[in-house]
C-alpha positions in Angstrom: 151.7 71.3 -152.8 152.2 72.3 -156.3 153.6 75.9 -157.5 151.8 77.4 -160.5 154.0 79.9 -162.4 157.4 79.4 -161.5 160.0 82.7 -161.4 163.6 81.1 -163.1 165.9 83.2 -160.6 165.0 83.8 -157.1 166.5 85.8 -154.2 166.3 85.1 -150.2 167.6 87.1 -147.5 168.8 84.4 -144.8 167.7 86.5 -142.0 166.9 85.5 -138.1 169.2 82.8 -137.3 170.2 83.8 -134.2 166.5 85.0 -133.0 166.1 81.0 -133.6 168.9 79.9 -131.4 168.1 83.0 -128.7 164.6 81.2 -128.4 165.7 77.9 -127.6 168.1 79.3 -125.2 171.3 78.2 -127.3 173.9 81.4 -127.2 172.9 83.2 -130.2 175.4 82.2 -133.1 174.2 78.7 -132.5 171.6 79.6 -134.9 174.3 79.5 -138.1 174.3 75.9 -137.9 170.7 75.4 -138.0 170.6 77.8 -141.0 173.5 76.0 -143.1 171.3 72.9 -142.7 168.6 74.9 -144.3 170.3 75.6 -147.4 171.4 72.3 -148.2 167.3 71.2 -147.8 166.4 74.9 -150.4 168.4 73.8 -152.7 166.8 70.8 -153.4 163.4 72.4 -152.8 164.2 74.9 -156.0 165.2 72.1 -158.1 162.1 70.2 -157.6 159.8 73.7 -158.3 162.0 73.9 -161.4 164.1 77.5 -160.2 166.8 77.7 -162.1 169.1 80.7 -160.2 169.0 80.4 -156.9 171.2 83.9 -154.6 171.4 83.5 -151.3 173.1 86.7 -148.8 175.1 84.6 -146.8 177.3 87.0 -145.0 176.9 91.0 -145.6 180.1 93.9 -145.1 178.2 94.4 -142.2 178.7 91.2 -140.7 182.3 91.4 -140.4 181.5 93.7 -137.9 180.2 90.9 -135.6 181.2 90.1 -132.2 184.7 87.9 -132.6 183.1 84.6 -130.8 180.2 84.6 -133.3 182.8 85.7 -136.5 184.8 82.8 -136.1 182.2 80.4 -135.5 180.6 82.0 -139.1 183.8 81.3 -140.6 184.0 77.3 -139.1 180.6 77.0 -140.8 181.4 78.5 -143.7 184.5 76.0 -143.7 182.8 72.6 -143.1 180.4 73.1 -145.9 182.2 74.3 -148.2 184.3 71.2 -148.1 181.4 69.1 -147.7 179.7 70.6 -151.0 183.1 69.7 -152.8 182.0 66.0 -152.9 178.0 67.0 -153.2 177.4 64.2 -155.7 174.0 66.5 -156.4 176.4 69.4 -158.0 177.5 66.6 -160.9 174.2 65.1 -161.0 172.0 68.0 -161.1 174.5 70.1 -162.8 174.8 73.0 -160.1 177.4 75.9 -160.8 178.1 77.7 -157.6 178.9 81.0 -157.6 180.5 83.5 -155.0 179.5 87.0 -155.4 181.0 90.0 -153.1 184.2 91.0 -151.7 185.7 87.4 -151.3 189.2 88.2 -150.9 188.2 89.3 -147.2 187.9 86.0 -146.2 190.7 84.2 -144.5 192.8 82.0 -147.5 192.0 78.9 -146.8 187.9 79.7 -147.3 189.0 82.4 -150.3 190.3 78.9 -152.1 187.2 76.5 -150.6 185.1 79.4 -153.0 187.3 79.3 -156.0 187.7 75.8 -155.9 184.1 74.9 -156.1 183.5 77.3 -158.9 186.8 76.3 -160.6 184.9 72.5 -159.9 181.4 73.6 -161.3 182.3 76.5 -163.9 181.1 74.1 -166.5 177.5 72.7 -165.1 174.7 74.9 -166.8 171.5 73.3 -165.5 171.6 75.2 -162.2 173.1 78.2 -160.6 173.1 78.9 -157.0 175.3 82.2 -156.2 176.2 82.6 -152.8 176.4 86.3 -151.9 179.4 86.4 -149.1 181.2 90.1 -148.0 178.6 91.1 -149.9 176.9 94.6 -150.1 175.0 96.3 -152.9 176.3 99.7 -152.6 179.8 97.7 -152.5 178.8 96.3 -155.5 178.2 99.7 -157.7 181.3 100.8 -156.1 183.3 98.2 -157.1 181.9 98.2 -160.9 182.4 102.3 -161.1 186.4 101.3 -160.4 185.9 98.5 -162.5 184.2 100.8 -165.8 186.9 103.6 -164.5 190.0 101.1 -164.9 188.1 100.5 -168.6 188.0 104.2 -169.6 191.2 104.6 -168.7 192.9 101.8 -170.7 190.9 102.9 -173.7 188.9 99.9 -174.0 185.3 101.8 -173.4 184.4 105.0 -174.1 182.1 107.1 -171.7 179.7 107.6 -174.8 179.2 104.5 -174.7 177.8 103.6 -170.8 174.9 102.7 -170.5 172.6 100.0 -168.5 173.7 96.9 -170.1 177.4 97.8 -169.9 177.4 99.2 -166.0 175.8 95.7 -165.6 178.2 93.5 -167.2 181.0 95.3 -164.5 178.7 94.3 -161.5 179.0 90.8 -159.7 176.2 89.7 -161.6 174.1 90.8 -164.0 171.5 88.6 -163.2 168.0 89.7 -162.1 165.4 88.0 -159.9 161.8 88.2 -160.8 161.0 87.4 -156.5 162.9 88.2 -153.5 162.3 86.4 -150.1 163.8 88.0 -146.8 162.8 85.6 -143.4 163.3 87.1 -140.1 160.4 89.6 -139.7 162.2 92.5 -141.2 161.0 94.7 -143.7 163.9 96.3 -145.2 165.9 94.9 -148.3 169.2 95.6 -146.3 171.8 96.5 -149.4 170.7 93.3 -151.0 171.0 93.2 -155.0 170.0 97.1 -155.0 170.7 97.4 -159.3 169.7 93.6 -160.0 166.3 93.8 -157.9 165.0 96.8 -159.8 162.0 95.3 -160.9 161.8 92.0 -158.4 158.5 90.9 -156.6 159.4 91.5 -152.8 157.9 88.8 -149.9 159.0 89.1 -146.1 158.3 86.7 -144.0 157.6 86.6 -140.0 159.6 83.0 -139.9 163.0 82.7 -139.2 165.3 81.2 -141.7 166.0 78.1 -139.6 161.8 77.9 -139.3 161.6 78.1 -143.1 159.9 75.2 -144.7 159.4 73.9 -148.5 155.7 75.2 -148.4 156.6 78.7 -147.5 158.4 78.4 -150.8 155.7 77.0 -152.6 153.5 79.4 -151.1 155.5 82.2 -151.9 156.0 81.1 -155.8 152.2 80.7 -156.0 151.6 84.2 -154.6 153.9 85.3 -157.0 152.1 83.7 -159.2 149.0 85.6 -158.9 150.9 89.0 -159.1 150.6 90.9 -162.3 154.3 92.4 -163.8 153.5 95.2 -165.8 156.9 95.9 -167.6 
């Protein structure tokens, strides 16, 4: 179960979790558990193929429209880990750097400093990245660098002559790009998920729940992707 040609930075849509939990008859937000559990095991799995970026959409704008039960049970998920990834002895070992990309001051404090803390904690570790995209949206995210470039202008420190792809790129959460994007759940959409990064990515959607997903559906997936010709 070996991967041919391995893409450095890939993207997955964690999508279905509570389809999962609906289908074993577990109220529906159930399913959030099941899917952190996942992510610790994908991490791992990337390592091994040799992926070196590694985004995950965690939590969308959207989702903070969620009923309040299933909200706050998001954000006591969302708590545990992140205080359990604090003393991840792989983050040292492997040298991870964790990342949180989107609108992160929307999150109550005490997760807002469980982010900043692990990235304060990794900000040096430059064998891995793994950016976790949380009050994320991509539309929010060209937003966000137009006030960003605007604020620029308007201090005198760019000039509009001088915009251009690689400087509206540098203003964005990240500029990084993934060569392949993953989205689990059965959906076929790409749901305002890295809309100027993915420009160019190799998309896969896959019928399998993100609780259901497994480490050869990865491999699977990377040798597909494999096999695909990019003709920049």
């Amino acid at each position: 179960m070996k991967a041919t040609k391995v893409p450095s930075h890939i993207g997955i849509i964690l999508d279905g979790n509570r389809r999962f939990s609906t289908r074993l008859m577990m109220k529906p937000w159930m399913g959030h558990e099941w899917g952190a559990k996942k992510v610790e095991k994908v991490l791992d799995w990337c390592r091994e193929l040799g992926i070196r970026e590694l985004t995950l959409y965690c939590f969308s704008m959207q989702n903070f429209n969620r009923p309040k039960e299933e909200f706050d049970f998001l954000m006591k998920v969302f708590r545990e880990n992140f205080e359990k990834l604090k003393t991840d002895q792989r983050l040292e070992q492997h040298g991870i750097r964790l990342n949180f990309i989107g609108r992160i001051h929307l999150f109550p404090s005490n997760i807002q400093e469980s982010m900043r803390a692990l990235m304060e904690q990794t900000k040096n570790h430059d064998r891995h990245i793994v950016n976790f995209a949380m009050a994320y949206g991509g539309r929010e995210e060209v937003i966000d660098a137009v006030k960003k470039l605007g604020e620029q202008i308007r201090r005198g420190d760019v000039k509009i002559a001088d915009i251009n792809e690689e400087v509206f790129s540098k203003n964005l959460y990240t500029d990084h790009e993934p060569e392949l994007i993953i989205r689990t759940g059965g959906d076929h959409r790409t749901s305002n998920f890295l809309i100027w990064q993915s420009w160019y990515s190799e998309w896969f959607f896959l019928e399998k729940t993100w609780p259901e997903f497994e480490k050869e559906d990865l491999v699977a997936v990377v040798n597909e992707f494999g096999q695909r010709q990019r003709r920049f």
